[in-house]
BASEMI-957592 format. One record per residue (C-alpha): residue number from 1; residue in one letter; z, y, x. Coordinates in nm, 4 decimals, m for minus. Layout:
BEGIN
<rec k="NUM" r="a" Z="Z" Y="Y" X="X"/>
...
//
This chain:
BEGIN
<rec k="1" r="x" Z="18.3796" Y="16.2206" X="19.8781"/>
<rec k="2" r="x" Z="18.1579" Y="16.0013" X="19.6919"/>
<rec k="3" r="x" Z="17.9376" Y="16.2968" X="19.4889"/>
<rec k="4" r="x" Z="17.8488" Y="16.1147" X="19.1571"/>
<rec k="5" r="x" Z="17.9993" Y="16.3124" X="18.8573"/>
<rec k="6" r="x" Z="18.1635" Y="16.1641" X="18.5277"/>
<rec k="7" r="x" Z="18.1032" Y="16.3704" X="18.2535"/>
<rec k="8" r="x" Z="18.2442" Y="16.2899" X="17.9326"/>
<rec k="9" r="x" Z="18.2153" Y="16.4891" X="17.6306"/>
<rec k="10" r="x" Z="17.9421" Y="16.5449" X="17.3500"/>
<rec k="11" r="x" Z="17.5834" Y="16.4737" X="17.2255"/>
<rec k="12" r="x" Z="17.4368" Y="16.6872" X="16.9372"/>
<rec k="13" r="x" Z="17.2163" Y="16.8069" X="16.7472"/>
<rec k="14" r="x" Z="17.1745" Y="17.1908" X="16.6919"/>
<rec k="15" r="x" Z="17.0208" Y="17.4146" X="16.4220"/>
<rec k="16" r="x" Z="17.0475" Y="17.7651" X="16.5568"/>
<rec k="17" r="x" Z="16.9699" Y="18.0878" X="16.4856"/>
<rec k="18" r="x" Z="16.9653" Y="18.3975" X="16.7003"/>
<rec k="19" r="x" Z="16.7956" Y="18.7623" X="16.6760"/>
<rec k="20" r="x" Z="16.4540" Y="18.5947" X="16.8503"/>
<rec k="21" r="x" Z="16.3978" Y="18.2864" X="16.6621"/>
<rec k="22" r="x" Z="16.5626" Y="17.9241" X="16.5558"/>
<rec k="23" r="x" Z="16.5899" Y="17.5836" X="16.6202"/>
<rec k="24" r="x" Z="16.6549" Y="17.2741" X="16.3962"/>
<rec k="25" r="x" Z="16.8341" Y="16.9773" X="16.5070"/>
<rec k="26" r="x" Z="16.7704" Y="17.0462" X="16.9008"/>
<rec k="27" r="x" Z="16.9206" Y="16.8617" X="17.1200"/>
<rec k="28" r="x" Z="17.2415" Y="17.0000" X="17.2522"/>
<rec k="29" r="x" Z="17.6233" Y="16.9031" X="17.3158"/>
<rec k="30" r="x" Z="17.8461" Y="16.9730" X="17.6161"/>
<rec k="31" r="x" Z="17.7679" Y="16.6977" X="17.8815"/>
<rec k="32" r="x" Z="17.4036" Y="16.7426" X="17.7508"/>
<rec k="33" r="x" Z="17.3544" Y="17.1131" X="17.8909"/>
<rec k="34" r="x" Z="17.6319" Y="16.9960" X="18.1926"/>
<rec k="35" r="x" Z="17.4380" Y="16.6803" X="18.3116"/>
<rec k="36" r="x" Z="17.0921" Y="16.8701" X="18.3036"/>
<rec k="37" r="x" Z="17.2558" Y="17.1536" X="18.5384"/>
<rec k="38" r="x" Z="17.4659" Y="16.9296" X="18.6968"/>
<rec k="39" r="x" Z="17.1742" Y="16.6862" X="18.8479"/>
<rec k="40" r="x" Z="17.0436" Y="16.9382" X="19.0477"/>
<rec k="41" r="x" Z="17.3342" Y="16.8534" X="19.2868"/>
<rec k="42" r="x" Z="17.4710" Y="16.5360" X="19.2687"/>
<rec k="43" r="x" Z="17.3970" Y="16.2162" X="19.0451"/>
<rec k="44" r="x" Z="17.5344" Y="16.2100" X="18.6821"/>
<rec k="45" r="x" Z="17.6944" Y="15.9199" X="18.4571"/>
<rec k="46" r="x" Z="17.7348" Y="16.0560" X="18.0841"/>
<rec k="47" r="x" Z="17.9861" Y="15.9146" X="17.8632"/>
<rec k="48" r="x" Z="17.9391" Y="16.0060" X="17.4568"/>
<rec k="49" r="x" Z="17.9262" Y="15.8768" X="17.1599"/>
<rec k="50" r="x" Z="17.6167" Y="15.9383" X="16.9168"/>
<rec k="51" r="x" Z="17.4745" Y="15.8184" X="16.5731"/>
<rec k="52" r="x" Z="17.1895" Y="15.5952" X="16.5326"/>
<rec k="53" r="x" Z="16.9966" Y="15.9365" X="16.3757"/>
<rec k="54" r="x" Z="16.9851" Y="16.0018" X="16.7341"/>
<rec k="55" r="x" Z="16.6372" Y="16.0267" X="16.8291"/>
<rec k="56" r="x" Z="16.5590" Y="15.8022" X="17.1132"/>
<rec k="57" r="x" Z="16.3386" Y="16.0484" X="17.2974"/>
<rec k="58" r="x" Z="16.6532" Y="16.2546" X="17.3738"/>
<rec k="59" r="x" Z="16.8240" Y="15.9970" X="17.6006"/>
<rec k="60" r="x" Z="16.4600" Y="15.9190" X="17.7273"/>
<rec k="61" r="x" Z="16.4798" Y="16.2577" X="17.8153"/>
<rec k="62" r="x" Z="16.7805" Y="16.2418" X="17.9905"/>
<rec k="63" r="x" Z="16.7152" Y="15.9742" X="18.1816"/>
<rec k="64" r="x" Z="16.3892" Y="16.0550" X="18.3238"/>
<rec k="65" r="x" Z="16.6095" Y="16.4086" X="18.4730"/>
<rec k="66" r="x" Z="16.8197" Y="16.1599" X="18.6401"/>
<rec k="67" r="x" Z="17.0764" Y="16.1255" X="18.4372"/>
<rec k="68" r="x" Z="17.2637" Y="15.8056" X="18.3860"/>
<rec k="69" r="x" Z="17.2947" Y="15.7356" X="18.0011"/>
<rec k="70" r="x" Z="17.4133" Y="15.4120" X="18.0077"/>
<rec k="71" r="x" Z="17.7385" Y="15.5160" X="17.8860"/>
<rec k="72" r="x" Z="17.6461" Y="15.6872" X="17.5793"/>
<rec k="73" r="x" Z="17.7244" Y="15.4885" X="17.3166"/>
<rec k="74" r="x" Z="17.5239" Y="15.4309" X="16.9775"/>
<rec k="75" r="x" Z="17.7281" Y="15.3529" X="16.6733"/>
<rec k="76" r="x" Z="17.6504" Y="15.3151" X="16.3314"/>
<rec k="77" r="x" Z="17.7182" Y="15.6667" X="16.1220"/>
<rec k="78" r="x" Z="17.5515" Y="15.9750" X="16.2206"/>
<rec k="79" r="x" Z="17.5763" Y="16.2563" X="16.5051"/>
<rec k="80" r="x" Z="17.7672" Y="16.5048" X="16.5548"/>
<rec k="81" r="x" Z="17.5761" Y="16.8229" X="16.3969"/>
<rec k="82" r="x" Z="17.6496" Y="17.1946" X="16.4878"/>
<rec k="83" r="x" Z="17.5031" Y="17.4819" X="16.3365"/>
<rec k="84" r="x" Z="17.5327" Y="17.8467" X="16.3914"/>
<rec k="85" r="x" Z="17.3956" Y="18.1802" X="16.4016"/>
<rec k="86" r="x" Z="17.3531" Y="18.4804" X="16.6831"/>
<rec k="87" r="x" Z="17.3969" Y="18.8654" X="16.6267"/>
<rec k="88" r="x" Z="17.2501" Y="19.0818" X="16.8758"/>
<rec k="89" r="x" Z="17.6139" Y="18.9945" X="16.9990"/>
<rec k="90" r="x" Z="17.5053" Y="18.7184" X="17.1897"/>
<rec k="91" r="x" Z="17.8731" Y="18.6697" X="17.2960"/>
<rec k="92" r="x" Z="17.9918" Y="18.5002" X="17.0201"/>
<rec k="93" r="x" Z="17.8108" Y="18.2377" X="16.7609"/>
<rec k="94" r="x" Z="17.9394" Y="18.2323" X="16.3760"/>
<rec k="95" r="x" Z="17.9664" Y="17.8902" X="16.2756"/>
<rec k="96" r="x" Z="17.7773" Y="17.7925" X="15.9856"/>
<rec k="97" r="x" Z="17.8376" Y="17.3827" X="15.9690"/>
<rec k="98" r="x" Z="18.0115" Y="17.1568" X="16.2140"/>
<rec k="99" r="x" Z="17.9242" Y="16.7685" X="16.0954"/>
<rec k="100" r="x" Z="18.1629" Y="16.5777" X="16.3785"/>
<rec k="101" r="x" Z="17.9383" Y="16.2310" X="16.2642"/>
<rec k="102" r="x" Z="18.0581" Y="15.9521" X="16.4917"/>
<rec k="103" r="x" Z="18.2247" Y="16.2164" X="16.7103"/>
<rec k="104" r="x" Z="18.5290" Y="16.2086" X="16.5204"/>
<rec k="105" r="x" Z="18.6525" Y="15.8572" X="16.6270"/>
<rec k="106" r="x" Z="18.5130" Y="15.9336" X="16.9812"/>
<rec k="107" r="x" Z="18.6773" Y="15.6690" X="17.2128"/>
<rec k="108" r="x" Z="18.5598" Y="15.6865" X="17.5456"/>
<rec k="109" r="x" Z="18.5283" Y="15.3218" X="17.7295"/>
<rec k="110" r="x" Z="18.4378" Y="15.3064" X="18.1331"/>
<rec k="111" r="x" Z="18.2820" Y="15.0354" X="18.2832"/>
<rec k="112" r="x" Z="18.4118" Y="14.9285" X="18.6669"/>
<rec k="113" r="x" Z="18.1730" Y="15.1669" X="18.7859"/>
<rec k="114" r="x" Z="18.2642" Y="15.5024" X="18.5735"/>
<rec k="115" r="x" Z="18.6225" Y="15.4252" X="18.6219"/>
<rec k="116" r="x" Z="18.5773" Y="15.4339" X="19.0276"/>
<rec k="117" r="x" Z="18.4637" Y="15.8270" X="18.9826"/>
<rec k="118" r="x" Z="18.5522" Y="16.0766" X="19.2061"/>
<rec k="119" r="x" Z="18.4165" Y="16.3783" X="19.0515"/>
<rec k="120" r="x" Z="18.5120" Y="16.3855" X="18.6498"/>
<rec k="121" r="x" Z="18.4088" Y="16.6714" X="18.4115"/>
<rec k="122" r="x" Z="18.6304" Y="16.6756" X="18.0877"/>
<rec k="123" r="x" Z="18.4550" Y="16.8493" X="17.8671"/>
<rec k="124" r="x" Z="18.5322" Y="17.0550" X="17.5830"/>
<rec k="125" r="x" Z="18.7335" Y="16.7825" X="17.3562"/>
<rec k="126" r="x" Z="19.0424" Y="16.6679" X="17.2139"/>
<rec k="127" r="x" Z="19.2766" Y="16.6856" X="17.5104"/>
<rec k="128" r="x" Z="19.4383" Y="16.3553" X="17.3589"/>
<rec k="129" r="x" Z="19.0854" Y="16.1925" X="17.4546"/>
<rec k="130" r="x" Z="19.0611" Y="16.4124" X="17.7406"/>
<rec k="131" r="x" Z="19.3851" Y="16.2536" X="17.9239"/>
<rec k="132" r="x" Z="19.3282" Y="15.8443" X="17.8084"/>
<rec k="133" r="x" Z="18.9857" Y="15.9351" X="18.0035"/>
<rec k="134" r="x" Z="19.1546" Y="16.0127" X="18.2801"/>
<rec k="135" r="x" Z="19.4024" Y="15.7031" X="18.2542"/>
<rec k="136" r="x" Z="19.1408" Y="15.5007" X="18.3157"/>
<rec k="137" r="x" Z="19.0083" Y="15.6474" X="18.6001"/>
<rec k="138" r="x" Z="19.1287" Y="15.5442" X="18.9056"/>
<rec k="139" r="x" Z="19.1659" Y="15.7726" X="19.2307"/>
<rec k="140" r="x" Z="18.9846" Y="16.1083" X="19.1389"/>
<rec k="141" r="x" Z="18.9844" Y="16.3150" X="19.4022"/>
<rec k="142" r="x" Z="18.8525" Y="16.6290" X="19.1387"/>
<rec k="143" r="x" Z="18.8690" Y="16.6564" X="18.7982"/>
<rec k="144" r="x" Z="18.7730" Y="16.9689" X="18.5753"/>
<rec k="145" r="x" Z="18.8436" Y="17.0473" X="18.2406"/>
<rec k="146" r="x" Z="18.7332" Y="17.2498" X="17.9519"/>
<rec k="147" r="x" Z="18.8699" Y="17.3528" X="17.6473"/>
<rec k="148" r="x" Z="18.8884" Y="17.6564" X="17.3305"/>
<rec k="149" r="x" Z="19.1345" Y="17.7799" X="17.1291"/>
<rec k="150" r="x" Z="19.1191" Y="17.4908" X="16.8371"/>
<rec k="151" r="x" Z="19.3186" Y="17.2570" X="17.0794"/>
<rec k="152" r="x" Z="19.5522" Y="17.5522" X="17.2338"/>
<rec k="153" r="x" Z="19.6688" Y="17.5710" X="16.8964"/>
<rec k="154" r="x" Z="19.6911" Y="17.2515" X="16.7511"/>
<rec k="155" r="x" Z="19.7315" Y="17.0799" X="17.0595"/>
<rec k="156" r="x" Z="19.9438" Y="17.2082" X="17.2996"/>
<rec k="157" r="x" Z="20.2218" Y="16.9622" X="17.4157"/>
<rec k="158" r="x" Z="19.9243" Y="16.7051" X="17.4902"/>
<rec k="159" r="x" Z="19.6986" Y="17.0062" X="17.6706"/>
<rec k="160" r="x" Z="19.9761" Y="17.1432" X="17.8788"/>
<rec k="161" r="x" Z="20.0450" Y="16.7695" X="18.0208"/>
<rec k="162" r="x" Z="19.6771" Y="16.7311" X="18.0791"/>
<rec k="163" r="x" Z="19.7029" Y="17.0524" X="18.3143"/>
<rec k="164" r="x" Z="19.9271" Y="16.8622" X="18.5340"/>
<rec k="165" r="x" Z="19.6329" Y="16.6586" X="18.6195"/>
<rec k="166" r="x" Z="19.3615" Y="16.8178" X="18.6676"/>
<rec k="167" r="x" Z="19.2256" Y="17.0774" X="18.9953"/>
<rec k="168" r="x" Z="18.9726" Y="17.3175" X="18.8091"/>
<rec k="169" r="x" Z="18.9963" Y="17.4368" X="18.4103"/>
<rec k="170" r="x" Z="18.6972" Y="17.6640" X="18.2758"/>
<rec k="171" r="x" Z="18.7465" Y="17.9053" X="17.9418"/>
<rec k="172" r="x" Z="18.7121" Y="18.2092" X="17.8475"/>
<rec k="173" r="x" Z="18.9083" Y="18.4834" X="17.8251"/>
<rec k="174" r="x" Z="19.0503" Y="18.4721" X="17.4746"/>
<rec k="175" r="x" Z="19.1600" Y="18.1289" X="17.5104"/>
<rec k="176" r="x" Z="19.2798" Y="18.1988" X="17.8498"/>
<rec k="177" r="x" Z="19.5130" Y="18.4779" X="17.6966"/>
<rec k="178" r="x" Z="19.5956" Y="18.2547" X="17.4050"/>
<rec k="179" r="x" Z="19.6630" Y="17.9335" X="17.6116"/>
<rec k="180" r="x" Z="19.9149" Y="18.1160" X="17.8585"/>
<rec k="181" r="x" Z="20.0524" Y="18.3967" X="17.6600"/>
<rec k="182" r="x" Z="19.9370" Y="18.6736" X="17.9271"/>
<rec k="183" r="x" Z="19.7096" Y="18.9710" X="17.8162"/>
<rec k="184" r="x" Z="19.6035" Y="19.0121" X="18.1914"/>
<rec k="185" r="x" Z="19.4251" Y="18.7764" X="18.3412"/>
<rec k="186" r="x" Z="19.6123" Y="18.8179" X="18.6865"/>
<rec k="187" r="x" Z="19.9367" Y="18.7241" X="18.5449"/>
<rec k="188" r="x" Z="19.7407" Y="18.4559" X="18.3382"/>
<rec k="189" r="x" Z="19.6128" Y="18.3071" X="18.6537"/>
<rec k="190" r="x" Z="20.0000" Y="18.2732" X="18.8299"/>
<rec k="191" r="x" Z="20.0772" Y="18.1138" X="18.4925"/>
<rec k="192" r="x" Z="19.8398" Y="17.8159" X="18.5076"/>
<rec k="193" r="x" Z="19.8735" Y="17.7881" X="18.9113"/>
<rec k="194" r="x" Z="20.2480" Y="17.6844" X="18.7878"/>
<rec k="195" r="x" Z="20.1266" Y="17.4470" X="18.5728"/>
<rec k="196" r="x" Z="19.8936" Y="17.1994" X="18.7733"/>
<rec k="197" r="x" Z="19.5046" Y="17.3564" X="18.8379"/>
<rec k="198" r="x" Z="19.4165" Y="17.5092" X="19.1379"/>
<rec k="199" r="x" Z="19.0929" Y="17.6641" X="19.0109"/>
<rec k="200" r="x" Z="19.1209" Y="17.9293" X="18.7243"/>
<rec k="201" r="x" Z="18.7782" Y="17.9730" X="18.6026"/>
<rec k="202" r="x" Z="18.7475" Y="18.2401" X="18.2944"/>
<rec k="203" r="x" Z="18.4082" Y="18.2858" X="18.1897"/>
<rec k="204" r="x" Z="18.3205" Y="18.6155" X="18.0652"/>
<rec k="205" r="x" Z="17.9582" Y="18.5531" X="17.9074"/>
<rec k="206" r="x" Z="17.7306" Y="18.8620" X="17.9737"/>
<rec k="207" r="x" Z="17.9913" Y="18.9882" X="18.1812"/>
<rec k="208" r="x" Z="18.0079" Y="18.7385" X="18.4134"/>
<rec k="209" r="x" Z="18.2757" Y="18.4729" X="18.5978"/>
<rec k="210" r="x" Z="18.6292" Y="18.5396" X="18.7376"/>
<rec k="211" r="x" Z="18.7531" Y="18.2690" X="18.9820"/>
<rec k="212" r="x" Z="19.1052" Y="18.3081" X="19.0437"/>
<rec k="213" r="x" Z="19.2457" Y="18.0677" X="19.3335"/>
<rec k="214" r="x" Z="19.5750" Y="18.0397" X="19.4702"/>
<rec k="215" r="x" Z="19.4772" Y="18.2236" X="19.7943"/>
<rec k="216" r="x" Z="19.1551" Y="18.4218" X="19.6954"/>
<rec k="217" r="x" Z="18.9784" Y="18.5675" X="19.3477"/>
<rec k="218" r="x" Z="18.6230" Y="18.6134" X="19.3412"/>
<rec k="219" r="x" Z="18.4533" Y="18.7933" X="19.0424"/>
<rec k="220" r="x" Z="18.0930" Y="18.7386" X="18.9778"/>
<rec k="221" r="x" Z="17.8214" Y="18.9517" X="18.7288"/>
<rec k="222" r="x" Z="17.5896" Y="18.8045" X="18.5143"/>
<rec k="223" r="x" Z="17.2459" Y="18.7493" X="18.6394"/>
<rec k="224" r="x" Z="17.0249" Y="19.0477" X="18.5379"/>
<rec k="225" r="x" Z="16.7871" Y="18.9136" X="18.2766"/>
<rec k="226" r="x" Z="16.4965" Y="19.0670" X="18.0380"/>
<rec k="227" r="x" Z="16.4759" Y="18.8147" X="17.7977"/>
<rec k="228" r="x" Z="16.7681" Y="18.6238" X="17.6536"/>
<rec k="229" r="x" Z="16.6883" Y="18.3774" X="17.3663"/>
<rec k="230" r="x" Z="16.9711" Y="18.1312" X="17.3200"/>
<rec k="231" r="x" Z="17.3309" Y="18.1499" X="17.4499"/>
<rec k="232" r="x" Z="17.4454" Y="17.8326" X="17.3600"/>
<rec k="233" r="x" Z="17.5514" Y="17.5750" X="17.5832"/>
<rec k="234" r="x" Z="17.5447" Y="17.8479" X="17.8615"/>
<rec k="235" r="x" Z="17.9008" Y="17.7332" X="17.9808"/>
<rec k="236" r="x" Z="17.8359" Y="17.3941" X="18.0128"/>
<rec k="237" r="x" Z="17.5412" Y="17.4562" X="18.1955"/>
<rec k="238" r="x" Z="17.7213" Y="17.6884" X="18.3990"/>
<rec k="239" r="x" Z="18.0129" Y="17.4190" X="18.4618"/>
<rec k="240" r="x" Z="17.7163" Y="17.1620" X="18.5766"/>
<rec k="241" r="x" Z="17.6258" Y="17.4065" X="18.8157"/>
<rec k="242" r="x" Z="17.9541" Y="17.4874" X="18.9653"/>
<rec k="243" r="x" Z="18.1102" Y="17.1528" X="18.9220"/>
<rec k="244" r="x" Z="17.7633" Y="17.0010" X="19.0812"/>
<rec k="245" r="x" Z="17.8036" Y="17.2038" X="19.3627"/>
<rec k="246" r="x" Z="18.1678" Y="17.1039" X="19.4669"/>
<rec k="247" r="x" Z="18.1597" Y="16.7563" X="19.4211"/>
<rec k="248" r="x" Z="17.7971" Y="16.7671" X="19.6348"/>
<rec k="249" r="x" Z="18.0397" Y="16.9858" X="19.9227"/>
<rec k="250" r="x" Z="18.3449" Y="16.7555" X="19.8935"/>
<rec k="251" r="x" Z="18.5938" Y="17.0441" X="19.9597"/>
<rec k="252" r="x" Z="18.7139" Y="17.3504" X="19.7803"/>
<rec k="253" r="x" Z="18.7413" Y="17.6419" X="20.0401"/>
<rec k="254" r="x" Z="18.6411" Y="17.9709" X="19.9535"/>
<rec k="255" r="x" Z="18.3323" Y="17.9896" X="20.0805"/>
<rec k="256" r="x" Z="18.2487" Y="17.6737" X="19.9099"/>
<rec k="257" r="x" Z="18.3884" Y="17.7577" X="19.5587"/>
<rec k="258" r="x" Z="18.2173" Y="18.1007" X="19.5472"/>
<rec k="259" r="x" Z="17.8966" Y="17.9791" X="19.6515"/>
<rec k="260" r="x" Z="17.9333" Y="17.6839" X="19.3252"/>
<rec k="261" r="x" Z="18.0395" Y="18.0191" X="19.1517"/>
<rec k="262" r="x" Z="17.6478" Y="18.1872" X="19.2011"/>
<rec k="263" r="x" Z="17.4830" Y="17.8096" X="19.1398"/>
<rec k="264" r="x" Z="17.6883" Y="17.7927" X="18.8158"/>
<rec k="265" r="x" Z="17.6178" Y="18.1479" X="18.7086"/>
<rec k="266" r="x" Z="17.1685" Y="18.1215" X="18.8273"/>
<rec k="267" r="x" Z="17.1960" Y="17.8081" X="18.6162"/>
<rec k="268" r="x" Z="17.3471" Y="17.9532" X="18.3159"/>
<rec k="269" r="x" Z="17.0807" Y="18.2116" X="18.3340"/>
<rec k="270" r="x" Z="16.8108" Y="17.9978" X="18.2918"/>
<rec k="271" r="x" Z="16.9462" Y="17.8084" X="17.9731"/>
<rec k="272" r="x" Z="16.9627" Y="18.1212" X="17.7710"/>
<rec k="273" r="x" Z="16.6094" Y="18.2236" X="17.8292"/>
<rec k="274" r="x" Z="16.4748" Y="17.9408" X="17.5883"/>
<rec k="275" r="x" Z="16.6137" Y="17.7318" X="17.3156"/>
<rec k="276" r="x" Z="16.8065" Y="17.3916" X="17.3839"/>
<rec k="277" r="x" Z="16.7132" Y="17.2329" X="17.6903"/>
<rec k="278" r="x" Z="16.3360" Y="17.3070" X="17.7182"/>
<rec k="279" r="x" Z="16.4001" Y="17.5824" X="18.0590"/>
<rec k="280" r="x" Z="16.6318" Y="17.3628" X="18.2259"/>
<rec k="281" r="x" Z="16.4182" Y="17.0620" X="18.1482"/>
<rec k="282" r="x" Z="16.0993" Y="17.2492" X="18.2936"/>
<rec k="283" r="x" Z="16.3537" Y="17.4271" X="18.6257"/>
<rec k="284" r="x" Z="16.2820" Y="17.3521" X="18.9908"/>
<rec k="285" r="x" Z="16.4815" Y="17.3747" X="19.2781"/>
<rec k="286" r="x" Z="16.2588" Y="17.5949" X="19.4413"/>
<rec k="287" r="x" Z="16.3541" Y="17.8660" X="19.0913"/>
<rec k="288" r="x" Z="16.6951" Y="17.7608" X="19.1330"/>
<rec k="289" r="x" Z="16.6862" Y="17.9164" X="19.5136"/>
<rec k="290" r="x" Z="16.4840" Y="18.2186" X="19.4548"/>
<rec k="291" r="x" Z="16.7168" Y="18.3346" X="19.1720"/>
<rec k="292" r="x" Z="17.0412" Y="18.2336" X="19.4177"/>
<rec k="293" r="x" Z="16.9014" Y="18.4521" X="19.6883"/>
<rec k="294" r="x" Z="16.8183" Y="18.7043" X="19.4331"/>
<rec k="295" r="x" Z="17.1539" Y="18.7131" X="19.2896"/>
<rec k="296" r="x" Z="17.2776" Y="18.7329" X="19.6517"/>
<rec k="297" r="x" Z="17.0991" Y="19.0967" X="19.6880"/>
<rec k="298" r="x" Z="17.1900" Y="19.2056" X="19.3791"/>
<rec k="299" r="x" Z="17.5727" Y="19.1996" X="19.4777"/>
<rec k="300" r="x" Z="17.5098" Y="19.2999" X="19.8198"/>
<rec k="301" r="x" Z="17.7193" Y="19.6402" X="19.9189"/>
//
């Protein structure tokens, strides 16, 4: 399997606050925190759309990780602004302001190239967009998909049909319950086998990762960490992580899709001990590893 990832999704710019300081107009957005965990494992190509109050530096940034940016497209308006605030309940972020900018008439265009992907990352976005994405591309061989509870409700009929075509969909547990109708998460995970993934990821924030798989479940903790300053983007980065690791492995055995399970999780706990991208822009492999093997003992009965 060709390893090179399409992820398509948003740029931003965050103002955040949380219990141990803020941030104004950070960078941030889903395939932001995904390509910068994601790279670590296979090559990246970035489709987004952002305003031309988009400071250069950012894509700069970006493209000195690795990451192709040549899809990210800058239109006149501005970019898509979030901002919210933390509790000590780093679990869940109150939103202040949501500014969608030139986000709102996001139309994703592939060149020849993106369009001959094997590896595609929907990320969290109007399933509408999500599926004429996926019409262009030509002969995936995995696609992954992410999604919350705003398009569960007011987009069902288009989500459930974009189910039928995809192998792997990430949320968390509320929108899991909400999106299939199933308290438990077992009977959740029978009810979207029968409707097209074959990865049921449910990600549980501090308390971790479920994987639920036709013919195994695996259930992973948190990494065990002192200092946590910023959640956000910590499932994206976990989804770069994960999805980085099977599209580097070409195959989506057990052993294979818990291992992707750790990666995802050690990378996720290394983007909420600073704000924005500024630990996973400073993380080496050689961290990555030590915290892998560490997570390894941790779990080890």
């Amino acid at each position: 399997m060709n390893s090179r990832i399409l992820a398509v999704g948003s740029m931003a710019l965050d103002s955040i606050e949380t219990p141990f300081g803020k941030a104004e107009d950070a960078l941030g957005g889903s395939v932001t925190y995904f390509s910068a965990a994601a790279r670590f494992f296979a090559p990246v190509s970035v489709v987004a759309a952002v305003g031309k109050d988009f400071p250069a530096k950012h894509l700069k940034l970006l493209s000195g990780l690795g990451v192709d940016t040549s899809g990210v497209r800058i239109e006149d308006g501005k970019t898509f602004r979030w901002k919210g605030h933390y509790g000590f309940d780093l679990n869940s972020a109150k939103t202040l302001k949501t500014e969608l900018g030139v986000f709102a008439t996001f139309k994703p265009e592939l060149d020849r190239a993106q369009r001959r992907s094997k590896t595609v990352f929907l990320a969290n976005i109007d399933p509408d967009i999500q599926r004429a994405v996926l019409k262009q591309v030509e002969n995936p061989s995995l696609v992954a998909c992410d999604t919350m509870n705003y398009w569960i409700g007011g987009k069902r009929p288009s989500l459930l049909k974009l189910l039928r075509r995809v192998d792997v969909i990430l949320c968390n547990d509320a929108e899991a319950r909400e999106l299939t109708g199933e308290v438990n998460l077992v009977k959740a995970a029978r009810w979207m086998f029968a409707h097209g993934p074959k990865l049921f990821v449910v990600k549980k924030g501090e308390h971790g990762v479920i994987c639920f798989a036709k013919n195994f479940t695996f259930l992973a903790p948190a990494f065990l960490l002192e200092s946590v300053f910023d959640p956000t983007g910590a499932g994206d980065t976990f989804a770069g992580g994960f999805m980085g690791t099977l599209a580097k492995a070409g195959r989506l055995d057990s052993a294979t899709v818990r291992k992707a399970v750790i990666y995802g999780s050690v990378l996720a706990s290394y983007n909420v001990e600073s704000f924005s991208l500024k630990r996973l822009i400073s993380l080496k492999r050689f961290e990555i590893e030590s915290r892998y093997r560490q997570f390894r003992k941790l779990t080890e009965f």
